[in-house]
C-alpha positions as CSV (number, residue, x, y, z in Angstrom):
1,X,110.9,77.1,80.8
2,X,112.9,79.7,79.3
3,X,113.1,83.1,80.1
4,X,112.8,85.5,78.3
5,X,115.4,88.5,77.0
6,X,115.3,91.9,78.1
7,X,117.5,94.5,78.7
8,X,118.7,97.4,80.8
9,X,115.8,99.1,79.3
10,X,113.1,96.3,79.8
11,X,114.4,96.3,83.4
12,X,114.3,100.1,84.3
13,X,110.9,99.8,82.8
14,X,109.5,97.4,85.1
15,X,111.2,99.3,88.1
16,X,109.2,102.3,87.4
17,X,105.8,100.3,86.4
18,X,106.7,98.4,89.9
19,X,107.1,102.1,91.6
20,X,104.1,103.4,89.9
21,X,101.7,101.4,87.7
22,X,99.9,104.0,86.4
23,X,102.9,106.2,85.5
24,X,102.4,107.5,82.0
25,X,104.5,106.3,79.0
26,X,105.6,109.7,78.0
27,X,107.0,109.9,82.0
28,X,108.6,106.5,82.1
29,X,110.2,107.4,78.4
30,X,111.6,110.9,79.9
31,X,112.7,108.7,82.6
32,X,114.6,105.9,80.4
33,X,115.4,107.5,77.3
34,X,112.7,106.1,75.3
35,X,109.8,107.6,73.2
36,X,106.0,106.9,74.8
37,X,105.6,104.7,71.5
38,X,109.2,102.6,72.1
39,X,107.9,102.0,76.0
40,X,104.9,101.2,74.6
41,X,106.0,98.3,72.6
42,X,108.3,97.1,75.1
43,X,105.7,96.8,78.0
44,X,103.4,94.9,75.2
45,X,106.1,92.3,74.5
46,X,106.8,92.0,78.2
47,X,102.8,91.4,78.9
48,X,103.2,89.0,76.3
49,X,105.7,87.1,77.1
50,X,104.4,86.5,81.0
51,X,106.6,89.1,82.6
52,X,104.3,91.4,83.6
53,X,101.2,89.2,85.5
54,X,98.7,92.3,86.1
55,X,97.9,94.8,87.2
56,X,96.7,96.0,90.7
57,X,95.5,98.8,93.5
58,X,97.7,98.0,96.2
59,X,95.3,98.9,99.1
60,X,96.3,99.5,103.1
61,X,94.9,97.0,105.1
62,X,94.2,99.0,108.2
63,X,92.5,102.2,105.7
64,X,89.3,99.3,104.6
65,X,89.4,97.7,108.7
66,X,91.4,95.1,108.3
67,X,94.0,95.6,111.1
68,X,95.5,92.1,112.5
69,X,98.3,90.0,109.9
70,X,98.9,87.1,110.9
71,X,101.6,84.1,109.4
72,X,100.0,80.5,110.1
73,X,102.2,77.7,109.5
74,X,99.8,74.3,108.4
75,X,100.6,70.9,108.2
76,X,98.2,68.8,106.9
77,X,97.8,64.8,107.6
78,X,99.7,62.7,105.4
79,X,97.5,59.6,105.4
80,X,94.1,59.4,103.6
81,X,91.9,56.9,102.4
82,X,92.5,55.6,98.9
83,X,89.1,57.2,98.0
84,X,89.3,60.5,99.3
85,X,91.2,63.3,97.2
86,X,94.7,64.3,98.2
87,X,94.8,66.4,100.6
88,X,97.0,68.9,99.3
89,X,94.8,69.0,96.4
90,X,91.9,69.2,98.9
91,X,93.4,72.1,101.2
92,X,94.6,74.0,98.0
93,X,91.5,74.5,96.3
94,X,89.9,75.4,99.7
95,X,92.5,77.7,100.9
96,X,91.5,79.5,96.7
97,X,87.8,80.2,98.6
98,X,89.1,82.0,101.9
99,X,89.1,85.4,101.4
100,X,91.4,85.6,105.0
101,X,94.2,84.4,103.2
102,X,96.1,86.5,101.2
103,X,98.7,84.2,100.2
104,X,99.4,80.8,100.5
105,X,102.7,79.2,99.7
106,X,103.6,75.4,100.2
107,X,106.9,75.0,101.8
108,X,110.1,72.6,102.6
109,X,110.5,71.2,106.2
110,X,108.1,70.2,109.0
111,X,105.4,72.4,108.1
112,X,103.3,72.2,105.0
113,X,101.9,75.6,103.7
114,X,102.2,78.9,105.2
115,X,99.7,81.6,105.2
116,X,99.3,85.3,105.6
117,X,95.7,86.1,106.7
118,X,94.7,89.8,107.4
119,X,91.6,90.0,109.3
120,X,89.6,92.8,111.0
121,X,90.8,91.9,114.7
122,X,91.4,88.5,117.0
123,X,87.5,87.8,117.1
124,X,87.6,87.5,113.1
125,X,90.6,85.8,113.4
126,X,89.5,83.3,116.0
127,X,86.3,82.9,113.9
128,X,88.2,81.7,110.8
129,X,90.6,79.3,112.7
130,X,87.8,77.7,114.4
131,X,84.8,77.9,112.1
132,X,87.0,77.7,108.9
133,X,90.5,76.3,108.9
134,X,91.0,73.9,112.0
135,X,87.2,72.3,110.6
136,X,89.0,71.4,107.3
137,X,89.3,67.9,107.2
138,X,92.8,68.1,105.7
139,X,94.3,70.3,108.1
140,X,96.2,68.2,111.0
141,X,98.0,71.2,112.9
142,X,98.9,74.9,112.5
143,X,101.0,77.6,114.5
144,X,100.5,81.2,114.3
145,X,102.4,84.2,114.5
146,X,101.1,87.6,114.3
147,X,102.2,90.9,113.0
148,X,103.6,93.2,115.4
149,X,105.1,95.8,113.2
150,X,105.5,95.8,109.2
151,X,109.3,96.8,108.9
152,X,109.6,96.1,105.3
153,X,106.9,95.4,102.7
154,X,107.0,95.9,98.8
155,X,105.9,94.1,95.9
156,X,108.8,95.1,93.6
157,X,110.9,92.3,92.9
158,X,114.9,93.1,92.6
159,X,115.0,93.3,88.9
């Protein structure tokens, strides 16, 4: 895959749609030294090209009652029956139906995937790991680490 080219302009750009997504063109071209219409046609062409995914509300999880994170670390079993689906491909397109988890990434080492799962409280919590995750017939162990305090968090990416 090759990436695409932009400049010191495309990049301020995406730090102010990153800072504000709704920020107007006219305010972002006061801000970069572009006309509305020149920002206009570089955030098309940066849509287009796949650097800019979507867009978003970024909503507080404790403002709509959601006020427990937690990080679970899953490893799933490694032997299966030849006729049964793998079951990375089987806990993958499960994991795409939990609501719970809010990402799920697939990592390196002893574990297999790692979740972040933000849930009302521990009873919701305890629901989904016994009701939902632990009953998934993929799923061979997890550890979990909750949320004490949120020190950092951003979705802006260094660019």
């Amino acid at each position: 895959m090759t990436l695409p080219e932009f400049d010191k302009l495309d990049r301020a750009i995406l730090g102010r749609l990153q800072a504000n997504g709704r920020e107007t063109y006219d305010v972002i071209g006061a801000a970069v030294g572009l006309s509305a219409s020149a920002v206009l046609r570089r955030v098309k062409r940066l849509e287009e090209v796949g650097v800019i995914d979507r867009y978003v509300a970024l909503v507080r999880p404790e403002a709509v009652g959601l006020g427990l994170t937690a990080y679970l670390n899953v490893r799933l079993e490694k032997l299966t029956e030849r006729h049964k689906r793998n079951p990375m491909d089987q806990f993958r397109a499960s994991v795409q139906t939990w609501p719970e988890v809010v990402e799920c990434a697939a990592l390196t080492g002893e574990m297999d995937y790692l979740l972040r799962v933000v849930v009302q409280d521990m009873a919701h919590y305890s629901r989904f790991i016994m009701d939902t995750l632990l009953k998934h017939p993929s799923v061979e162990d997890c550890k979990t680490s909750f949320v004490l305090d949120r020190v950092k968090g951003t979705t802006a990416l260094p660019v």
